[in-house]
C-alpha positions as CSV (number, residue, x, y, z in Angstrom):
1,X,-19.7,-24.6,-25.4
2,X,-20.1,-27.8,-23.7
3,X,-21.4,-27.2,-19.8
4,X,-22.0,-30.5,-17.9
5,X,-23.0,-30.9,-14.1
6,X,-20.8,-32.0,-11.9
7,X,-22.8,-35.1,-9.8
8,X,-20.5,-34.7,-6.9
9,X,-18.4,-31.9,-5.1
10,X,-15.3,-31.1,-7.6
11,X,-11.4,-32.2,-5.7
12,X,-8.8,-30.2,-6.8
13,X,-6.2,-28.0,-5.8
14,X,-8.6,-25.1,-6.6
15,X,-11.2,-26.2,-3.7
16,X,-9.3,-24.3,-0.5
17,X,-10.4,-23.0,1.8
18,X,-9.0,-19.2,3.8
19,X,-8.7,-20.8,7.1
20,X,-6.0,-23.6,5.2
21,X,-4.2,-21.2,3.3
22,X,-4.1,-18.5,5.8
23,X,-1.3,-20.5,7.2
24,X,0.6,-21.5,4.4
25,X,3.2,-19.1,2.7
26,X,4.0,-21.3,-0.5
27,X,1.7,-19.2,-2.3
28,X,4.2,-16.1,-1.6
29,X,6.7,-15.0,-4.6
30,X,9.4,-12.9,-3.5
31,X,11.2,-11.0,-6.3
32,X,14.5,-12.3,-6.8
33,X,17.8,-8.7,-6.7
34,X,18.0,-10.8,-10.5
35,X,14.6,-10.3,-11.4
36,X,14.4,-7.2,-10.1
37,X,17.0,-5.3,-11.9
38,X,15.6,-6.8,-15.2
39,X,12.4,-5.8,-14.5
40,X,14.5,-2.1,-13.7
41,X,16.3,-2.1,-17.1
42,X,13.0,-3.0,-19.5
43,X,11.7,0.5,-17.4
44,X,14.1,2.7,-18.3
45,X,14.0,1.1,-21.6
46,X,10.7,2.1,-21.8
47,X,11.1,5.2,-21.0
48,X,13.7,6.3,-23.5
49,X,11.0,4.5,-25.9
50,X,8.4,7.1,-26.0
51,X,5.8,4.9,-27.0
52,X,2.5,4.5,-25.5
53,X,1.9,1.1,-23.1
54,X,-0.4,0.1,-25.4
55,X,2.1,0.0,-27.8
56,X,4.7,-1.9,-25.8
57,X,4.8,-5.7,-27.1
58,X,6.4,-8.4,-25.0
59,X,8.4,-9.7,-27.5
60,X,10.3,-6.0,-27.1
61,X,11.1,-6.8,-23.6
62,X,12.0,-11.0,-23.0
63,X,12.1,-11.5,-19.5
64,X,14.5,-14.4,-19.1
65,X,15.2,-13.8,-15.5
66,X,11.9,-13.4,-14.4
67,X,10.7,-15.6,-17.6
68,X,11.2,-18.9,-15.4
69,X,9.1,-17.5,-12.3
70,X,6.0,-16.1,-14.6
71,X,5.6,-19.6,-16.0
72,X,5.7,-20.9,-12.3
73,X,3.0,-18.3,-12.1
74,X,0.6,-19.8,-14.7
75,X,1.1,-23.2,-14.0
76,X,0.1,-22.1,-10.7
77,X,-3.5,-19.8,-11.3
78,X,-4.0,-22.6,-14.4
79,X,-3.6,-26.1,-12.7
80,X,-3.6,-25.2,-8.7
81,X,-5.3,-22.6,-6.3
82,X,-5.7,-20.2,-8.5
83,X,-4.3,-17.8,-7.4
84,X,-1.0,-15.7,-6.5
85,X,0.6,-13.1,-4.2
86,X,3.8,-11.7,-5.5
87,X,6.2,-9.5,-2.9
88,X,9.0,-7.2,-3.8
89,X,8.7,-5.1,-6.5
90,X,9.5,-1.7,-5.3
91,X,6.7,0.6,-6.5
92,X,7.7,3.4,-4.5
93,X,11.1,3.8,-6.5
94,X,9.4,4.9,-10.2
95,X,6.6,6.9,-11.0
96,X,3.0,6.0,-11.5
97,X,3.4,5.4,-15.0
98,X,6.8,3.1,-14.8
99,X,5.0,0.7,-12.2
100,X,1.8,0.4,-14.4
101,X,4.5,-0.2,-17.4
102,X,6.0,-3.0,-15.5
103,X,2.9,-4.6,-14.5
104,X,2.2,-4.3,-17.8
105,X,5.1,-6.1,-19.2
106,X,4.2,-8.8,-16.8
107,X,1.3,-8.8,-18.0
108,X,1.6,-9.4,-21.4
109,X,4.0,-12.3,-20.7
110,X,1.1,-13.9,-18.8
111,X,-1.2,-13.2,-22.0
112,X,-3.5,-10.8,-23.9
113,X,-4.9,-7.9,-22.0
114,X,-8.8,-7.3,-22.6
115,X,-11.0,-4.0,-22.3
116,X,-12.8,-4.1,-18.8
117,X,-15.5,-1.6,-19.9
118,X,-17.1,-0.1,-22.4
119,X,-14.3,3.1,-23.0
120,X,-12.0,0.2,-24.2
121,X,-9.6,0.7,-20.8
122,X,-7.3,-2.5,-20.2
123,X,-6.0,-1.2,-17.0
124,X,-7.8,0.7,-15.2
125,X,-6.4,2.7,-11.3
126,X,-8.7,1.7,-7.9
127,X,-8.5,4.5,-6.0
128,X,-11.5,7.2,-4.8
129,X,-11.9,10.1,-7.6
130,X,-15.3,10.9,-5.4
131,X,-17.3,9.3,-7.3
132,X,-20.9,8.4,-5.8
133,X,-21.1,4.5,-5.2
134,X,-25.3,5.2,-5.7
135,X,-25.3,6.4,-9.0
136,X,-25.6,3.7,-11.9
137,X,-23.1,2.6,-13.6
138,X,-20.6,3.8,-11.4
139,X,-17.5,1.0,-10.7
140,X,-17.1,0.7,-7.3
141,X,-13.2,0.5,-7.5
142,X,-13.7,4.4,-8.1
143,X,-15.1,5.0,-4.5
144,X,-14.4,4.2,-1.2
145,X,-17.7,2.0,-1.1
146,X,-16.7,-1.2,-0.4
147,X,-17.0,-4.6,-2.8
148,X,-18.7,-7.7,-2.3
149,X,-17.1,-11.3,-3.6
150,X,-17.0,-10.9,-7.6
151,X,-15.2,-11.9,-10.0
152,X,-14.1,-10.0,-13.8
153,X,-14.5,-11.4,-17.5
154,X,-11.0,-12.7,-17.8
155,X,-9.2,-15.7,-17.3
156,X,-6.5,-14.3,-15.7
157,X,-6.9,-11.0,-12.8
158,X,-4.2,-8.9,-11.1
159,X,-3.4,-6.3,-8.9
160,X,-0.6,-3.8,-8.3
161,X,0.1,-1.7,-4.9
162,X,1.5,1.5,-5.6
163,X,0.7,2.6,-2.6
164,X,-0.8,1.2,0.5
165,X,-3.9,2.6,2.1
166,X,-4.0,4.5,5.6
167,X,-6.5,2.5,6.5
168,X,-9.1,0.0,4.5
169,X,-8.0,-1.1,1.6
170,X,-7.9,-4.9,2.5
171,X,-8.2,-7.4,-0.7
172,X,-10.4,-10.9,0.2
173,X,-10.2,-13.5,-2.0
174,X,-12.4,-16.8,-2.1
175,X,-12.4,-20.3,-4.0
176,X,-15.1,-20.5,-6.4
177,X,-14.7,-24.5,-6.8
178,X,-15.4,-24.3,-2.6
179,X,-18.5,-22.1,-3.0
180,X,-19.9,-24.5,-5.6
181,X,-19.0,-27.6,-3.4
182,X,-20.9,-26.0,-0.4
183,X,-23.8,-25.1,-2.3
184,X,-23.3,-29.0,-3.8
185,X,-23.4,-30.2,-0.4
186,X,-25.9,-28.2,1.1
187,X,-28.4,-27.8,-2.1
188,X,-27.8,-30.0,-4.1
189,X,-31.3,-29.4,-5.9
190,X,-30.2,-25.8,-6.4
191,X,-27.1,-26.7,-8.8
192,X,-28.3,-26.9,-12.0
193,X,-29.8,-23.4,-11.6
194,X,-25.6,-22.2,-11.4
195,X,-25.3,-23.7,-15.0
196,X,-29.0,-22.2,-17.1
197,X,-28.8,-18.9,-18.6
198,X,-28.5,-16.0,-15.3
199,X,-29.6,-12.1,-16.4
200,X,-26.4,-9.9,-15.4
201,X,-27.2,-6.1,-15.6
202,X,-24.3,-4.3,-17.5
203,X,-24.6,-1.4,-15.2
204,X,-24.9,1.4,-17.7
205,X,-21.4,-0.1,-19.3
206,X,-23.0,-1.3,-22.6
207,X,-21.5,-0.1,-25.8
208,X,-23.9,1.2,-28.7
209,X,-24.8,-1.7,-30.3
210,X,-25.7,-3.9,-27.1
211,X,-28.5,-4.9,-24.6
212,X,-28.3,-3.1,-21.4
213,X,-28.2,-6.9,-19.7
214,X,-26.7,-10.3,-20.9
215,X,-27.4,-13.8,-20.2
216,X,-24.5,-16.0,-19.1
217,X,-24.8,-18.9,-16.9
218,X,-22.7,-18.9,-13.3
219,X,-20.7,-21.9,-13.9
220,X,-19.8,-23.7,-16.8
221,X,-18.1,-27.4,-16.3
222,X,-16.1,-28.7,-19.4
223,X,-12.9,-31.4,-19.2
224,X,-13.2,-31.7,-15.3
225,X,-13.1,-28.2,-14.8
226,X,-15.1,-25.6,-12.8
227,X,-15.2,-22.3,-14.6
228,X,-17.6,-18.9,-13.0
229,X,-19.2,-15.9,-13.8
């Protein structure tokens, strides 16, 4: 895999900044009543199905309401910021396993879902199951511990609400491309460290026949592109 260094801070749409965006709304989707009610009948489709989400295929469920919108979506994470808030879908109407069905379906019309851990789980609940945030190998998202910056081994990322906290609970998101221009501008002699192999601890998640670490670089630069670990 090719990985250059970037000689100079990177410009894109990617490079923003919280206190910019904090007053835009253009990165806001609201669910269209249209998209909505598709999004309604693939659920109770579903649910006459039987079948396990796993099992469920997109081609089963076209989306051509919301089909328009999800390729907004990518062009969006892909080729601008990066990233996406999307309003309106009303979680509180179905049950836990109809909401995860939909984000699902979603989902695998954005692309191919990929395990996040070692038991093979490609969508996995945040929520406290009292889990201690100490012990190793425990996933923070299980506690009430809270989590620093990071980012997941997938190209794309998502959330869903079901439910909204009492209190806590707040997402924070940051630009990568920005990080690496800051550390560009203010170290530059520290850059090419971001792109040599970096020891990442696999936190008691590695399967039988692994290492209990890896070695990935940070960032990798190919076709004037920031990508990060």
């Amino acid at each position: 895999m090719a990985n250059n260094i970037p000689d100079a801070p990177i410009s894109s749409r990617a490079a923003w900044l919280g206190v910019e965006e904090s007053t835009r709304s253009d990165w806001i989707c609201v669910l269209s009543d249209a998209e909505k009610a598709e999004l309604d009948s693939a659920i109770h489709a579903y649910r006459r199905s039987g079948k396990a989400l796993t099992d469920v295929t997109a081609s089963e469920y076209p989306l051509m309401a919301l089909g328009p919108a999800i390729a907004a979506w990518m062009r969006e994470l892909d080729d601008g910021r990066g990233f996406m808030l999307v309003r309106g879908f009303p979680a509180a109407d179905y049950s836990e396993s109809e909401a995860a069905f939909a984000y699902w379906l979603i989902g695998l019309h954005m692309g191919r879902p990929v395990p996040q851990n070692r038991k093979g789980e490609v969508l996995g609940h945040v929520r406290d199951d009292g889990a201690d945030p100490k012990q190793p190998g425990i996933r923070l998202y299980r506690t009430r511990a809270k989590l620093d910056f990071h980012t997941d081994g997938a190209d794309i990322i998502g959330l869903l609400c079901l439910k909204r906290a009492k209190r806590g609970g707040l997402s924070r998101i940051a630009s990568s491309v920005s990080v690496f221009n800051e550390v560009m501008r203010r170290r530059a002699d520290l850059v090419p460290l971001l792109f040599q192999g970096f020891f990442w601890d696999r936190e008691a998640d590695a399967g039988p026949n692994e290492t209990p670490y890896f070695s990935f670089p940070i960032c990798r630069y190919e076709n004037g592109r920031l990508g990060s670990l």
